[in-house]
FILO-630324 format. One record per residue: x, y negated, z negated of N, C-alpha, C, O in turn. Coordinates in steps of 0.001 Angstrom, whole numbers, plus 500000, padded with zeros to 6 digits. Each point is the difference from the previous one (the first is absolute). Layout:
BEGIN
XYZXYZXYZXYZ ...
REM end
This chain:
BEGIN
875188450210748323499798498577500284499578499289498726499232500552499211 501329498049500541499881499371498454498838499765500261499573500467501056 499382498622497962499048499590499788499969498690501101499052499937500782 501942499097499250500467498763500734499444500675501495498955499821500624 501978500842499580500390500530501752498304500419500233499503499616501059 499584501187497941498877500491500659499161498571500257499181499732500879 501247499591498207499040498603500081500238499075501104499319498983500136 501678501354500699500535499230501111499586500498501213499559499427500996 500683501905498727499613500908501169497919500323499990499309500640500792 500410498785498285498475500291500430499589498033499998499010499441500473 501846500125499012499842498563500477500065500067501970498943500042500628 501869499956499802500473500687501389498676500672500798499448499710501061 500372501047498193499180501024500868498671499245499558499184500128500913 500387499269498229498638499806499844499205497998500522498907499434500027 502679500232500300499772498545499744501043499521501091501084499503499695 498458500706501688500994499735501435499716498641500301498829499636500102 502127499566500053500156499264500673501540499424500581500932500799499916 499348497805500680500804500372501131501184498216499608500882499554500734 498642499871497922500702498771500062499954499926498223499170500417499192 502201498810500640500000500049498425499024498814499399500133498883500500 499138501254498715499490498868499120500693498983499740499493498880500049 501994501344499574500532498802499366500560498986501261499909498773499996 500784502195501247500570498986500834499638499765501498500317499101500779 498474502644499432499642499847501138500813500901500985499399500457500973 501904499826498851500745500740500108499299501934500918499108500816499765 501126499149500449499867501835500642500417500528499187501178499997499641 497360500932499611500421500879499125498811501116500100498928499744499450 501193501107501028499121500869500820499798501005498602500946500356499298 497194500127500387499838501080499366500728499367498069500364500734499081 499608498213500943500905499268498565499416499058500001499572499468501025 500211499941497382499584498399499980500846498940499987499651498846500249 501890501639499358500859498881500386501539500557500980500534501108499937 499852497785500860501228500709500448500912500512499082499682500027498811 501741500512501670501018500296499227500629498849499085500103500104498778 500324498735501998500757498942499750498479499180498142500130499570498854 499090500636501827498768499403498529499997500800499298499920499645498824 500167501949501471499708500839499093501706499960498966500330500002498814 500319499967502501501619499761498509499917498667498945500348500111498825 499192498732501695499798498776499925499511500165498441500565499686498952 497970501023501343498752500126498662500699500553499059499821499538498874 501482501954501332500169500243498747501013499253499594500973500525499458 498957498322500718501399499293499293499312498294499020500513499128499298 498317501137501152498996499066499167499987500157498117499940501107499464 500126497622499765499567500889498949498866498881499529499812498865500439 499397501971498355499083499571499741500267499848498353500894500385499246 497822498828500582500025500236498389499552500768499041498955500568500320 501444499684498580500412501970500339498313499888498590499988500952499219 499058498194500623498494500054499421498804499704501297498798500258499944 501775499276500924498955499574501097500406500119501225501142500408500210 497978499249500870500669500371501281500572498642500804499950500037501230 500558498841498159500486498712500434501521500575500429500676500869499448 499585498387501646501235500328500393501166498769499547499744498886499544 501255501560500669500748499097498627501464500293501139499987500825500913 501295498190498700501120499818500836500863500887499041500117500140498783 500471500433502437500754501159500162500904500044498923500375500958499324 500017497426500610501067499628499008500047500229498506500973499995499246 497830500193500522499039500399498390500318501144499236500438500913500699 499481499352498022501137501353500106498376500777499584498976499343499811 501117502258500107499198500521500180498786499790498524498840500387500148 501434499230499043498866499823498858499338498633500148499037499791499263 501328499273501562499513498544500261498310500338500419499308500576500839 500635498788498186498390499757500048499610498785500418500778499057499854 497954500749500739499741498656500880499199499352499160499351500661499189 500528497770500849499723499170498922498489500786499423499797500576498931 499265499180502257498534500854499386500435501376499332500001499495498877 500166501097501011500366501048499331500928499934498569499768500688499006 501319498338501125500332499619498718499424499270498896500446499909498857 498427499545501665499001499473499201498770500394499560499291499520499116 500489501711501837498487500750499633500223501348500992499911500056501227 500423501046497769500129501133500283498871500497501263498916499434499855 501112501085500805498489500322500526499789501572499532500641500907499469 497495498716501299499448501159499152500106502061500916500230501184499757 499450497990501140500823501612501162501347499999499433500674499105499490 499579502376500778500952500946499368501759499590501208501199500061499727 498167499617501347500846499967500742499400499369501422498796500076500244 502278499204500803499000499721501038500996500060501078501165499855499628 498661500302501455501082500405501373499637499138501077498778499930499871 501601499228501317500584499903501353500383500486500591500866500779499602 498766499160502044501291500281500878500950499028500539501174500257500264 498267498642499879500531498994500635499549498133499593498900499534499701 501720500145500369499869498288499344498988499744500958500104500534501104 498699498553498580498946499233500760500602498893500906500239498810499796 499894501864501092500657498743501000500408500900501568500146501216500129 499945497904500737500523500044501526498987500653500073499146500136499123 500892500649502702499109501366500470498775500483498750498774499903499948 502205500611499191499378501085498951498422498941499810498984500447500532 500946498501498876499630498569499545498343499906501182498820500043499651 501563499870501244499445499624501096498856501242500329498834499776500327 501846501737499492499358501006499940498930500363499142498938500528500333 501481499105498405499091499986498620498904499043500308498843500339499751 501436498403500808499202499116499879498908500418501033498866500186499558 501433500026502160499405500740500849499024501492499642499101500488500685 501395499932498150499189501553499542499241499304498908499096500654499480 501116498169500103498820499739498594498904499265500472498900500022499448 501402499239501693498769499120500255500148499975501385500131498854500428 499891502002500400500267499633501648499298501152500672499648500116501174 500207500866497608498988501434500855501387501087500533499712501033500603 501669498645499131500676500618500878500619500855498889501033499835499352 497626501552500603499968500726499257501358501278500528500702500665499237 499306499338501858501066500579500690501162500110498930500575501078499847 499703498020499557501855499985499228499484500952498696500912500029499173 498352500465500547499627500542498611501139501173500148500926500283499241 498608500394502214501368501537499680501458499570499931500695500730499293 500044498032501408501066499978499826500024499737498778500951500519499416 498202498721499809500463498803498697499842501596498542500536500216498913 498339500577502032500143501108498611501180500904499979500357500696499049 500294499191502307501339500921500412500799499318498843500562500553499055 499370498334501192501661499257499264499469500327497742500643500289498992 498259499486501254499512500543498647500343501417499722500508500274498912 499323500411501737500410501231499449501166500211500057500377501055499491 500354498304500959502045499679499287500071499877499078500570500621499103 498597498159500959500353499128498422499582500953498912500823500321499143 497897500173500837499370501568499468500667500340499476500344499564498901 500215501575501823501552500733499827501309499529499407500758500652499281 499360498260501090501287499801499765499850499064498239500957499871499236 498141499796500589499862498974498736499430500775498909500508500144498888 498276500396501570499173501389498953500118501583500252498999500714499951 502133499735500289499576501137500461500426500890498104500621499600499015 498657501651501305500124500195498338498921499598499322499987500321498811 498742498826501760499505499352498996498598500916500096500038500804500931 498651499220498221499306500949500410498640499514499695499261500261499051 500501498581502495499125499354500181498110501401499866499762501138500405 499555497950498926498536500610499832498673499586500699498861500393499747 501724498367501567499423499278500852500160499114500357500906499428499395 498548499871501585500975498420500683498545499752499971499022500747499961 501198497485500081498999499270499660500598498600500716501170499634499883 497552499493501058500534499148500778499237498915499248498899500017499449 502286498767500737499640498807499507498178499527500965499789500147501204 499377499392497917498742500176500524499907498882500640500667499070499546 498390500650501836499378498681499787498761499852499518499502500967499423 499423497281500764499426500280499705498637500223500983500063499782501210 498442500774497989499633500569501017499996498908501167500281500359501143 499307497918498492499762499217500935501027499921500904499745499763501180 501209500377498497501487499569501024500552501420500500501072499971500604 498295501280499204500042501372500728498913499596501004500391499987501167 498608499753498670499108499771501028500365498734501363499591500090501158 501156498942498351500422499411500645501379500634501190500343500055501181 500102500386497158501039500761501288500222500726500968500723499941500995 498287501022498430498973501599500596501505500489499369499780501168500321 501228498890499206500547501506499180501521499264498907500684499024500308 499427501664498695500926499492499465501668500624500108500352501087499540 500358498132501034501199500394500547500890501057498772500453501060500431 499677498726498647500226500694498542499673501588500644500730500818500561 497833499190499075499362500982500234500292500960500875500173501187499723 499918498039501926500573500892500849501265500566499877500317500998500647 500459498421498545501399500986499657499965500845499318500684501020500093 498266498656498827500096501218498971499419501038499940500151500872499145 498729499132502264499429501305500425500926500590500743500000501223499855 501071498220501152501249500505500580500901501004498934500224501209500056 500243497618498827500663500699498984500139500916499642501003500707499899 497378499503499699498865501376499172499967501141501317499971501229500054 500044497996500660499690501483500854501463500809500361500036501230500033 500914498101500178501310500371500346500758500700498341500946500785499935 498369498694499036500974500756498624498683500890499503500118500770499047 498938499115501481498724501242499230499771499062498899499293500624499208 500862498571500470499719499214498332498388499562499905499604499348500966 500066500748498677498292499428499926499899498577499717500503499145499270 498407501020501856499915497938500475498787499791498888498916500574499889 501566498607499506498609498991499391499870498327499762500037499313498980 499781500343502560499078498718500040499102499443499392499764498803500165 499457502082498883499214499967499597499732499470498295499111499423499373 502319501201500337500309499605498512500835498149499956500895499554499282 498817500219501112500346498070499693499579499530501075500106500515501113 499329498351498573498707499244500571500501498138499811500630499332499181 498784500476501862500179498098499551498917499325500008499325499749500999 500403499846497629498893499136499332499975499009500702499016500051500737 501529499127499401499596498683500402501441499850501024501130500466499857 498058498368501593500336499793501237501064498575499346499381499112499414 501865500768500692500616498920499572500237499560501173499407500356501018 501505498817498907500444498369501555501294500622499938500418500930499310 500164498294501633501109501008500728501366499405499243500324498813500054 500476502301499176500748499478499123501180499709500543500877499549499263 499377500651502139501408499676500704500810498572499273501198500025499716 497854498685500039500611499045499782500137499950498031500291499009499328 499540501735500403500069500327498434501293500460499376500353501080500474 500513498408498552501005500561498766499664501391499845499201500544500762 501366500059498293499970501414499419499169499715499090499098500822499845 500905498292499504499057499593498587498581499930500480499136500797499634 500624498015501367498841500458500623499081500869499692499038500255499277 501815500183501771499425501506500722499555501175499218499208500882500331 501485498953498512499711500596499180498979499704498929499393500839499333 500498497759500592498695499636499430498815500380500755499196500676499359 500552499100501638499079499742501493499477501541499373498949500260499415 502409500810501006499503501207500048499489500677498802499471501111500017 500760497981498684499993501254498321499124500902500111500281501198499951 498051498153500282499043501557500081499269500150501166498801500252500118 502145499544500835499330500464501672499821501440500088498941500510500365 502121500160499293499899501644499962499665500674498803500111499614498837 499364501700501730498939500581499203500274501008500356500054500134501223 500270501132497861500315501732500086498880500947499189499489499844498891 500355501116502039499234500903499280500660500933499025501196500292499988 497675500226499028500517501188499263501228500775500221500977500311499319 498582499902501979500637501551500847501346500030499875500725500990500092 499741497313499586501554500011500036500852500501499514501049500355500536 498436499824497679500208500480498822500853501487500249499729501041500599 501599498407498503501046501335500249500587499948501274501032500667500072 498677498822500828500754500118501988500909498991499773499857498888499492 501501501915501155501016499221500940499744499571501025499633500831500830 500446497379499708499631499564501281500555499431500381500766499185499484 498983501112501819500911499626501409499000498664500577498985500078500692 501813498481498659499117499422500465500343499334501300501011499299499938 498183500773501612500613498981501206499542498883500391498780499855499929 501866499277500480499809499012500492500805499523500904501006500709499980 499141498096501163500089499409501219501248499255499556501132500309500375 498649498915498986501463499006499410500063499605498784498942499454499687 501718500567499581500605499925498302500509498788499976501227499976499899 498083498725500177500951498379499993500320500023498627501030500554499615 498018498781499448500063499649498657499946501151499177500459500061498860 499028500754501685499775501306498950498436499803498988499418500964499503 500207497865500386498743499615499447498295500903500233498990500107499306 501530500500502342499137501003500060499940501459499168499063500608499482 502327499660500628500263501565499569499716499948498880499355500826499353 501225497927500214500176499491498038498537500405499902499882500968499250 498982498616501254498493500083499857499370500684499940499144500007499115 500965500979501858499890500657500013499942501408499253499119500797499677 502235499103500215501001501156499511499017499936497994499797501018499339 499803497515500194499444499872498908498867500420499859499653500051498820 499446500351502070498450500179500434500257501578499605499378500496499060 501547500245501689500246501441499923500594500336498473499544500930499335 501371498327500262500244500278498767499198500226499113499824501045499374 499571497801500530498752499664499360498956501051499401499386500192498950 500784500448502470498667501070500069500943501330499628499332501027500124 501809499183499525500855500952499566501228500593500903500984500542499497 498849499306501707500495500547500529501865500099499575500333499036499310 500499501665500913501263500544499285500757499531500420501130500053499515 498454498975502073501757499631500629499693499817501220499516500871500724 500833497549499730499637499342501345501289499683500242500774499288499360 499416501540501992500918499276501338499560499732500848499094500624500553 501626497922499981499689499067501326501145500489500850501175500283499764 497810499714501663500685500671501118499798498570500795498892499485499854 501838499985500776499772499022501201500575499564500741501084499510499685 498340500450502040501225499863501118500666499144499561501002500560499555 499077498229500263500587498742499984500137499406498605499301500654499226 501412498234500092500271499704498939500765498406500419500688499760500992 498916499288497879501159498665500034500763500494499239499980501006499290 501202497652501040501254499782499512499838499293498606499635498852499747 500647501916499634499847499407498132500582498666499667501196500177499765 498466498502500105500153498775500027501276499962499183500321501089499523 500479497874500216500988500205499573499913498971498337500961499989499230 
REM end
């Protein structure tokens, strides 16, 4: 059995449920039906970030943010464009308590896993942090709960612990990429420990990329050898 097939089949066995994420559809013991799951592999993305980009694009098309400022993660992945069902789900698991979707949403992650990094020879996963005030508000950070899913399903060692968020910012939904990226320059903060590790970094949704970008600089920073972004959802790269 390939590496793919085991990742499907313990996706399956470890992460049951009975309707696809993307359409709602009957899809028993799977996170998406057949008809989404053919659908997804015919998506393409932009081949430095995880923005999804029209089909029509030939495969080296890079999306404007990216042609203008390289980013600092090594690489970053999707499963599916931020929008319909999928959209509604994310939003319901980040701020609604409906902690329930974490196993399907880590099922469809460990596709993407497989199918985007496999070969690669991650040294720990590390979840986009919140901060402590807005963990307390939340009581848990949605990130988080996937990437203890993740960690436990590939054996990889979880550390939550190594990037931290300094300061509580305002909610950047209505913010540019530029922004956001100002807002965020020294919100995050990495420990020592990073130094020399390949990371698996997760998070909930990849809009601007301004998080990962931030992130992904905090870990560098502190040495670490090589950040990938893992995330259910992703926008459509502006044109």
């Amino acid at each position: 059995m390939s590496f793919y097939q085991w990742q499907k089949a313990a996706a399956a066995l470890f992460f049951p449920q009975r309707h696809c994420l993307n359409c709602g559809a009957l899809a028993v013991d799977r996170p998406l039906c057949v008809a989404c799951e053919q659908g997804r592999s015919s998506l393409r993305h932009c081949p430095l970030c995880a923005s999804f980009i029209a089909a029509t694009e030939t495969e080296r098309y890079l999306c404007p943010d990216c042609r203008h400022h390289h980013p600092s993660f090594t690489a970053a992945a999707a499963a599916l464009p931020y929008e319909g069902r999928l959209r509604e789900i994310l939003i319901a698991f980040k701020y609604q308590q409906r902690t329930g979707f974490r196993r399907p949403l880590a099922a469809l992650l460990l596709e993407v896993l497989a199918e985007r990094y496999a070969g690669i020879a991650f040294n720990a996963i590390v979840p986009v942090p919140l901060h402590p005030a807005r963990l307390r508000q939340r009581g848990y950070n949605q990130a988080e709960l996937l990437s203890q899913l993740i960690a436990k399903e590939t054996g990889l060692p979880h550390h939550p612990e190594w990037l931290q968020r300094s300061e509580d910012t305002p909610p950047l939904a209505e913010l540019g990429r530029g922004e956001r990226l100002k807002t965020l320059r020294s919100v995050f903060t990495a420990v020592p420990e990073v130094a020399g590790q390949q990371l698996l970094l997760i998070d909930d949704i990849f809009t601007t990329g301004a998080t990962a970008e931030s992130c992904s600089r905090a870990l560098l920073q502190q040495g670490a050898s090589g950040v990938y972004v893992l995330a259910v959802a992703a926008g459509y790269a502006l044109p």
